[in-house]
N, C-alpha and C positions, 0 to 999 in steps of 0.2 A: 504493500500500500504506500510505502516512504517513497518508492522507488517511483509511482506514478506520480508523487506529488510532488517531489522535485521534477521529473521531466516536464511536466506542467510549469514548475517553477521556472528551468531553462528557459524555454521558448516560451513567458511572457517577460523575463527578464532580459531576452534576447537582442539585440541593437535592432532600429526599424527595417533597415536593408534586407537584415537576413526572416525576420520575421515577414517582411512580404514575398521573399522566396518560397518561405513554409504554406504562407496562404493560397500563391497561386499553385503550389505543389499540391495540396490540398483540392483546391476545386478544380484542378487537373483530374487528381486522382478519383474523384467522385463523377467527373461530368464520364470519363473512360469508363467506371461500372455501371452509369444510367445507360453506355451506349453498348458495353457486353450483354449485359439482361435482356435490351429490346432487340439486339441482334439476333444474341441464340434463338430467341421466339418468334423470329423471323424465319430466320433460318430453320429451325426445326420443321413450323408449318410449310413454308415451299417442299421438305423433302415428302412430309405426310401428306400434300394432299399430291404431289408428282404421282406418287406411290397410288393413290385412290385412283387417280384421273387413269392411270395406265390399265391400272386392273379393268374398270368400266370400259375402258377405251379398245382390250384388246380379247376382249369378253366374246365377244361378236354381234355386238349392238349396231344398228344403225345409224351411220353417221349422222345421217339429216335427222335424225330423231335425237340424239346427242347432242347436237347444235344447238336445236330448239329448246333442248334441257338448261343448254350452261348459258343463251342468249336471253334468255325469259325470266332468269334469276333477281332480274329491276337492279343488280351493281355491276362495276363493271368487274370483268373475269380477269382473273391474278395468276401468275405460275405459267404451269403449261396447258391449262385450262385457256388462259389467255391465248396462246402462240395457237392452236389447235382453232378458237374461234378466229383468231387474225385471218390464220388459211383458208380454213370452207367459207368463211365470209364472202373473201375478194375471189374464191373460186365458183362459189355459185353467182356470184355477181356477173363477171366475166361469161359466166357459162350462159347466162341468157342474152348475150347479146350475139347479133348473126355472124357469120364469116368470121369468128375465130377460131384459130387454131388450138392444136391441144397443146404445143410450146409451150403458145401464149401463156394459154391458160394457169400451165404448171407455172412461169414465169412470174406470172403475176402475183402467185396464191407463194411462192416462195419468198418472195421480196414482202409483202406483206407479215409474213411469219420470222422474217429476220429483222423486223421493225419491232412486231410484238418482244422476240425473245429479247434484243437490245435493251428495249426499256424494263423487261425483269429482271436482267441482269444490273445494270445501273441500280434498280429498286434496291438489291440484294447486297451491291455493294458499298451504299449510301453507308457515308461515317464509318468507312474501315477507313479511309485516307487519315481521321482523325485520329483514329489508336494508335495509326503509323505516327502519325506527328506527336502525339505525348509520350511513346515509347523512344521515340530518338530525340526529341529535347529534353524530357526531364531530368535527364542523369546528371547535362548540363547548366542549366537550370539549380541544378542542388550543389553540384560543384562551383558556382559563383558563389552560393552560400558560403559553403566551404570555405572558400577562399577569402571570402570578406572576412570572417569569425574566425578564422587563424589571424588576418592583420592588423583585425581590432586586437586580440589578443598578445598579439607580439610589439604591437605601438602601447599598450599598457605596461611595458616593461623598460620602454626608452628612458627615465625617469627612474629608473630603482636602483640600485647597487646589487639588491641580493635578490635575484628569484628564485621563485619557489614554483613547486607545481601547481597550489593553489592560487594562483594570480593567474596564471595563466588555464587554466582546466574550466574555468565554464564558458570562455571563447573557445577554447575548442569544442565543448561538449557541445554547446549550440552549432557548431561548425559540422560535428558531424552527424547532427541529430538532421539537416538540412540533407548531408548526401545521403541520409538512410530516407528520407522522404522522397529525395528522386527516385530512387530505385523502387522504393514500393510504388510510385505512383509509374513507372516504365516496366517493370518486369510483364506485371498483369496484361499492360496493353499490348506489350508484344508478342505475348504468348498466345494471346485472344487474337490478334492480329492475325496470327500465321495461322490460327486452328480458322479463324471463320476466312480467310483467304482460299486453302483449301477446298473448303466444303462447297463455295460459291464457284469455283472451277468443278467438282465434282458436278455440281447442281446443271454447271452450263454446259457440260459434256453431254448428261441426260438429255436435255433440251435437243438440243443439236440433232443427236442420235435420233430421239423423237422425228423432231421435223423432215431429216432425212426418209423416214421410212414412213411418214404419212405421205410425205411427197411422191413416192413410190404407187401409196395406195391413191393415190388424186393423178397421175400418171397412168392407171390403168382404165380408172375410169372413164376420163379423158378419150382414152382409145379406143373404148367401147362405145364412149358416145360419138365420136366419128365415124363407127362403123354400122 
């Protein structure tokens, strides 16, 4: 209990420089866990409903009845629910009008489907740039602390004849109570960084794969309705 309440003591007895290092370390380290929390639940839901949409998808349901399913929902469709309605949208659109081709057609309903996946992808990757950024400034950031409360500590000694370690030990303690705050407010983030980086490439590979192999099945169709 002593031990908390001098660390307390430190860093309010701390010089104001390094005390507003602790602060923004602080609401560094806090904004980085509001943005792991809403991420993971992000991210988790994109894999859970991928996973749902494929199973319904490769069920042997009817596409245009599947359409009609995920279009009639009154929000708009997320995931690869999305990418799926981007295509048969711009594909049945395309398909009723004369004298096009089945290219076209596929062309169309493709480019339409790499627009949907773009922006779920973007969605998914919204505020990892920022973990990146508090994971590679804060150590920083805590090391100016540092370095200020070692040279307050060492400018309190220009003036003595005899030092001791207690003249100088709570400029450093505050000195290093700062790079122990960079590091917890950077570790997390870059650790969460490289985990949700990952998973948002796994997520856009699925996509992809996806979209290649309905493209396949709007391909076939296509040639049938030519023929």
């Amino acid at each position: 209990m002593s031990g908390d309440l001098n660390l307390l003591e430190l860093i309010l007895k701390a010089s104001i420089p390094v005390q507003v290092v602790m602060l923004l370390l602080a609401g560094a380290s806090v904004w980085s866990w509001w943005i792991i929390f809403r991420k993971k639940k992000i991210i988790a839901n994109a894999q859970k409903t991928a996973a749902e949409f494929e199973e319904r998808f490769w069920s042997g349901a009817d596409l245009a009845q599947l359409y009609r399913e995920v279009s009639n929902r009154g929000k708009t469709s997320e995931g690869l629910e999305g990418v799926f309605e981007a295509g048969f949208r711009e594909f049945a659109r395309l398909r009723q009008r004369r004298q096009i081709d089945g290219r076209t057609l596929i062309e169309g309903s493709q480019r339409a489907m790499r627009v949907a996946l773009s922006r779920e992808v973007d969605r998914l990757e919204e505020n990892l740039g920022n973990l990146a950024t508090v994971g590679s400034i804060s150590p920083y950031v805590g090391l100016f602390g540092t370095v200020w409360g070692i040279m307050v500590a060492f400018h309190g000694l220009a003036n003595v004849k005899e030092a001791t370690i207690a003249m100088v030990a709570p400029g450093i303690s505050e000195a290093l109570i700062a790079t122990a705050m960079g590091l917890f407010a950077a570790i997390p983030a870059v650790i969460f960084y490289n985990r949700f980086s990952n998973a948002v490439e796994r997520i856009e590979l699925r996509y992809d794969t996806f979209q290649e192999e309905f493209s396949s099945i709007l391909q076939r169709q296509a040639h049938v309705d030519e023929h």
